[in-house]
C-alpha positions in Angstrom: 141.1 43.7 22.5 139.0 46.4 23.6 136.3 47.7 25.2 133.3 49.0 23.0 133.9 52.7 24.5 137.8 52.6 22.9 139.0 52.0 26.1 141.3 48.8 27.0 139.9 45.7 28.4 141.1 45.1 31.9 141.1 41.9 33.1 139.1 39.9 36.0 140.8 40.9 38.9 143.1 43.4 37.9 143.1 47.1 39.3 144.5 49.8 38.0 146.2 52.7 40.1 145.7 56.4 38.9 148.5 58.7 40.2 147.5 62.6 40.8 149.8 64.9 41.2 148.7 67.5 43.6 149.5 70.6 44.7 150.1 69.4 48.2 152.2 66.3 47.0 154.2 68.4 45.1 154.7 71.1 48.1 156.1 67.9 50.4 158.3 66.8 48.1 159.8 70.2 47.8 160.2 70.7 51.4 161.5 67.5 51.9 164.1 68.0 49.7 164.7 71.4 51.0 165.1 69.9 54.8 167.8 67.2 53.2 170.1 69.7 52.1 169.6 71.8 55.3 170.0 69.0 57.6 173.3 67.9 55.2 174.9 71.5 55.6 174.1 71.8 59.1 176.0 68.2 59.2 179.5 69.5 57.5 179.1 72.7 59.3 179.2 71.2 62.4 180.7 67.5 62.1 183.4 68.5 64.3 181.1 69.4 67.3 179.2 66.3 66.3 182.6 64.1 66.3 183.1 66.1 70.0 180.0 65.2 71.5 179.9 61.2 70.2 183.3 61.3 71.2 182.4 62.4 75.1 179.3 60.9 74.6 182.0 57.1 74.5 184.2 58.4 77.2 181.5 59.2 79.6 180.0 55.7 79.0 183.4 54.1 80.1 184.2 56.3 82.7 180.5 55.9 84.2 181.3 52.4 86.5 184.2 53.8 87.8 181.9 56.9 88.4 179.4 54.4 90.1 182.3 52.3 92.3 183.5 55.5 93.9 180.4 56.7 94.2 179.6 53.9 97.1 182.5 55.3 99.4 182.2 58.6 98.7 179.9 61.5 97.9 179.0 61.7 94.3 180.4 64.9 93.4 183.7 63.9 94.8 183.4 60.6 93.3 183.2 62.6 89.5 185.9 64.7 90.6 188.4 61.7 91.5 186.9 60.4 87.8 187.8 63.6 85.9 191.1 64.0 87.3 191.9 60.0 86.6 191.1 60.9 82.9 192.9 64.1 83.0 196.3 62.6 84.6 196.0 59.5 81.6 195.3 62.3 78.7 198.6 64.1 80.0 200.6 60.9 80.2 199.3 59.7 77.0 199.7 62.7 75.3 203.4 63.7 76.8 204.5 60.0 75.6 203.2 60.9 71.9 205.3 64.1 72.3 208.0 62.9 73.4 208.9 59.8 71.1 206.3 59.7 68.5 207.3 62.4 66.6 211.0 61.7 66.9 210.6 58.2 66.4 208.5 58.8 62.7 210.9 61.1 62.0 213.7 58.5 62.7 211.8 56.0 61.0 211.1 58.1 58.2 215.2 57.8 57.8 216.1 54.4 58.7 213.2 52.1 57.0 214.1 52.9 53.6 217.9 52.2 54.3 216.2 48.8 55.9 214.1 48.4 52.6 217.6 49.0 50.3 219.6 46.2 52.3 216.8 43.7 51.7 216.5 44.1 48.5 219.8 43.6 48.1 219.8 40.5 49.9 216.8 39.1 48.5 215.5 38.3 44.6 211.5 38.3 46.4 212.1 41.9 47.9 213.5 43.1 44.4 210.3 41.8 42.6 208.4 43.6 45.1 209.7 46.5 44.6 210.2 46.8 48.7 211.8 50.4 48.6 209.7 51.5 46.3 206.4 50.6 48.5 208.3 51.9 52.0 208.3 55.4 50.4 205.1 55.5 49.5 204.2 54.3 52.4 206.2 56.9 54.2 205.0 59.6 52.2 201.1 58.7 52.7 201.9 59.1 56.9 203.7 62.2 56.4 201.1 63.6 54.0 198.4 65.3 56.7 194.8 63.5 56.7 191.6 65.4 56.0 191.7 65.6 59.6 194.2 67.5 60.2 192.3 71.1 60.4 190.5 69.2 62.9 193.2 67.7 65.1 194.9 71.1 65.4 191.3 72.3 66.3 191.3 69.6 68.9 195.0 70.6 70.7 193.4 73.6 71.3 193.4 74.2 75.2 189.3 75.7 74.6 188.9 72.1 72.8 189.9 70.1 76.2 187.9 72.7 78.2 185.1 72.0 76.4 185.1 67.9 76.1 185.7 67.9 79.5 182.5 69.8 80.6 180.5 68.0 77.9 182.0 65.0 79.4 181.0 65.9 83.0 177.5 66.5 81.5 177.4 63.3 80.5 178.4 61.5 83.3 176.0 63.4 85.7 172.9 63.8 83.5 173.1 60.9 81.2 171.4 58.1 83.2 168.7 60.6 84.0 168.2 61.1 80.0 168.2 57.2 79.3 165.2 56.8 81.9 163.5 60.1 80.5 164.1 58.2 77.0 163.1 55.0 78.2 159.8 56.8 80.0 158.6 57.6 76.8 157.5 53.7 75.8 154.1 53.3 76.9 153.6 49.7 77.4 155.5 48.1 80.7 156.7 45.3 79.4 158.7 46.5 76.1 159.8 49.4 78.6 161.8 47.0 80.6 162.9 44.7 77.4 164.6 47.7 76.1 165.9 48.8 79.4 167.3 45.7 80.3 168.7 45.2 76.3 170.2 48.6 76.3 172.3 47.9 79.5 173.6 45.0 78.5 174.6 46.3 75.1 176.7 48.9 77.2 178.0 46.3 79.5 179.3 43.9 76.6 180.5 47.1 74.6 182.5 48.5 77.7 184.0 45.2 78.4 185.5 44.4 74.8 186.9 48.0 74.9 188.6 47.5 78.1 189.7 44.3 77.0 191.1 46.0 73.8 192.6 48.6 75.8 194.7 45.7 78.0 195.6 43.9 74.9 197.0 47.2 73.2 199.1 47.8 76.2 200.5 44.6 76.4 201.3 43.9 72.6 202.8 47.2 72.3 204.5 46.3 75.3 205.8 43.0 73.7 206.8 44.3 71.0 208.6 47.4 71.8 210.8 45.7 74.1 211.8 43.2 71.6 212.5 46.0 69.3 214.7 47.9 72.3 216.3 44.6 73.1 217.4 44.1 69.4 218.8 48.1 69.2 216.3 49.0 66.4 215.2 52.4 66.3 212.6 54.1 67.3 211.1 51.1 69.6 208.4 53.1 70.9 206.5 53.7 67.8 207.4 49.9 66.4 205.1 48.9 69.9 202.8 51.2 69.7 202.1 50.5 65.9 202.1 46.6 66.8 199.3 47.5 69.7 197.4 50.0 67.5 196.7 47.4 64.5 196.5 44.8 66.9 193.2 45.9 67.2 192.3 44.5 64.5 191.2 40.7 65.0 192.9 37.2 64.5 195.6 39.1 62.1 196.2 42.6 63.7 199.6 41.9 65.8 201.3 40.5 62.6 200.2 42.8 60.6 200.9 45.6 63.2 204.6 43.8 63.8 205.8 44.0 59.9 207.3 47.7 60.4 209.5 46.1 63.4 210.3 43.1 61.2 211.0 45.0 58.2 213.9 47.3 60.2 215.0 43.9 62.1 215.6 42.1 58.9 217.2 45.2 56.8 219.4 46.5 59.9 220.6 43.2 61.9 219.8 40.4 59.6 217.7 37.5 59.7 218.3 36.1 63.0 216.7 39.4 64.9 213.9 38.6 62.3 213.5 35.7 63.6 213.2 37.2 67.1 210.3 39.6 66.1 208.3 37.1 64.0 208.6 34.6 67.3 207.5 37.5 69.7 204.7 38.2 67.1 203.0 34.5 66.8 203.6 34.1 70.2 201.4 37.5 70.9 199.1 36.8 68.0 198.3 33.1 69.4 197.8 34.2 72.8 195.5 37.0 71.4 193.5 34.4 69.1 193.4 31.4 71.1 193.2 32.6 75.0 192.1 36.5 75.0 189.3 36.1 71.6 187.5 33.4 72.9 187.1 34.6 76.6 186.5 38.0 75.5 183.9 37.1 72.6 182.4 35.1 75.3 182.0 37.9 78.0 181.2 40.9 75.7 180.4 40.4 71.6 182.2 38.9 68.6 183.7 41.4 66.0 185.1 40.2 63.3 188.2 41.9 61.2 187.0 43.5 58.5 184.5 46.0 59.6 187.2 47.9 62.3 189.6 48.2 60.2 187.2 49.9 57.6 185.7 51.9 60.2 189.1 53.0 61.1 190.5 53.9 58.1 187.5 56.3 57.4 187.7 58.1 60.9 191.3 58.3 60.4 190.7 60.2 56.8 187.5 62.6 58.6 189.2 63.2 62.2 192.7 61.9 62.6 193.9 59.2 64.9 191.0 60.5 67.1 188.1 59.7 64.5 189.6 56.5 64.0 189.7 55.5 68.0 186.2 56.8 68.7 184.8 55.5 65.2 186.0 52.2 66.5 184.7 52.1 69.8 180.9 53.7 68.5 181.3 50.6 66.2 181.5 47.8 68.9 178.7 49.8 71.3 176.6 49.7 67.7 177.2 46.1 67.2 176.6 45.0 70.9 173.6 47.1 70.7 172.5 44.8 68.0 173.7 41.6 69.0 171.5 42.1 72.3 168.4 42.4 70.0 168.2 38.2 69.1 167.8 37.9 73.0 164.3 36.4 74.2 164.6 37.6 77.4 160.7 37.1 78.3 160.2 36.2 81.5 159.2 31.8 81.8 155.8 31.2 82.4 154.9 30.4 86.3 154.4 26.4 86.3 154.3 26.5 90.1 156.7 23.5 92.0 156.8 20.6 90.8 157.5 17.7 93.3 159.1 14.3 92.0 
């Protein structure tokens, strides 16, 4: 039907919309689009520097209550000294232990797990049908073959590199509080002003504590595990532990996972019984892990499940290296303790005065 004009009938209640297209809608549009792909090539320009500021921006957070403890029996400045040498003295140690038997140990590794790989699937029909020594050199390969980020870790053994972190580090530690109140000054009203003040802090809090637990529990799996590798005489026990710690990360299956490399050599090289021995230090470590350390520590800090570290790993290990992958990690638990804090009523109760039984 129709209107007597030509025009359609519209009916009762129905309005219609007319869309103009005006200079000035056209103009924002364009500069819009313009400021994306600025702001986007600005990003790759400069996503190292970006990756090196969030990066401090992590470290200064954890090293702030240390910062704060010293602070009370001593004068601040000396307080941030004592903390950037403490970090300083770890990043040598850490660093001169990956030098010294990480690269040797891959290398050995490199040689000995496909031998381990050839005796099993001798041994075994499963192994065969897997195509075990076909999969170990692949695997191999893929850690051998450098990451996207390897432009940017050479960029980041650069002495300048260090120099730099550490200043933007010290920057951090000494002006960031006074940024989070400027921030936090900016919310008018009093009362969503101390919400988010209060939220925020114990978003930090529950982040720093699952990272420090996470630290411990690294230490002590790769502990576990690369003594149980020295004990049995496989090679390479340093980097067997410290891949056991480093996937052990990774909840409620990490140390198992993280322990197959060590089981894999123990099975090939000694036999089943040494297997045996590995698997048993691995459940032990894994139950610990899941039934004592998870609960206590999803109860003092925030719950993170499996999936989303490892994904978040595995992405900063392809942009930045081992380093993208730790730092993308620990952003990832401050991002999800930030929002965990958000379900929180913490309004304050109503004043119902005493009341007397």
């Amino acid at each position: 039907m129709a209107e007597p004009n030509g025009a359609p009938r519209v009916p009762p209640g129905f309005r219609l919309f007319r869309i103009r297209v005006t200079p000035g809608s056209v103009a924002l549009v364009l500069g819009a689009s313009v400021l994306a792909v600025l702001l986007r090539n600005a990003f790759v320009a400069a996503h190292r520097q970006i990756g090196w500021a969030v990066a401090c921006v992590i470290v200064a957070s954890l090293l702030a209550p240390l910062a704060d403890l010293l602070d009370k029996r001593m004068p601040r400045w000396l307080a941030l000294l004592v903390t950037m040498l403490s970090l300083a003295v770890m990043t040598v140690v850490v660093w001169g232990a990956i030098i010294v038997n990480v690269q040797d140990g891959l290398s050995t590794l490199g040689n000995e797990a496909p031998r381990a790989a050839a005796s099993l699937e001798r041994r075994s029909e499963m192994a065969k049908d897997f195509r075990l020594v076909e999969r170990v050199n692949s695997l191999i390969a893929t850690v051998r073959r450098p990451s996207q980020g390897t432009a940017v870790g050479q960029a980041v053994g650069a002495a300048g590199t260090y120099f730099v972190c550490g200043i933007l580090t010290l920057f951090f530690l000494i002006y960031g509080p006074r940024m989070l109140r400027s921030a936090f000054a900016q919310i008018r009203d009093p009362g969503r002003r101390t919400r988010i003040e209060r939220r925020t802090g114990l978003a930090m809090q529950n982040g720093r504590r699952y990272i420090v637990a996470a630290i411990a529990q690294t230490v002590v799996v790769s502990a576990g595990i690369g003594l149980a590798s020295w004990a049995l005489s496989l090679p390479a026990p340093f980097v067997l532990g410290a891949l056991a710690g480093t996937v052990g990360l990774v909840p409620t299956l990490g140390v198992l996972v993280g322990s197959l490399p060590a089981l894999l050599l123990a099975a090939g090289l000694n036999g089943w019984r040494d297997a045996v021995i590995v698997v048993g230090a691995a459940v032990v470590l894994q139950a610990v892990e899941v039934l004592v350390v998870r609960k206590r520590v999803d109860r003092a800090s925030v719950h993170i499940g499996p999936a989303l570290p490892a994904i978040v790993a595995l992405l900063g290990y392809e942009l930045y290296g081992i380093g993208g992958a730790m730092y993308g990690a620990a952003g990832l638990v401050f991002l999800i303790a930030w929002l965990d804090v958000l379900g929180i009523d913490d309004t304050p109760a109503p004043d119902v005065g005493d009341v007397r039984t």
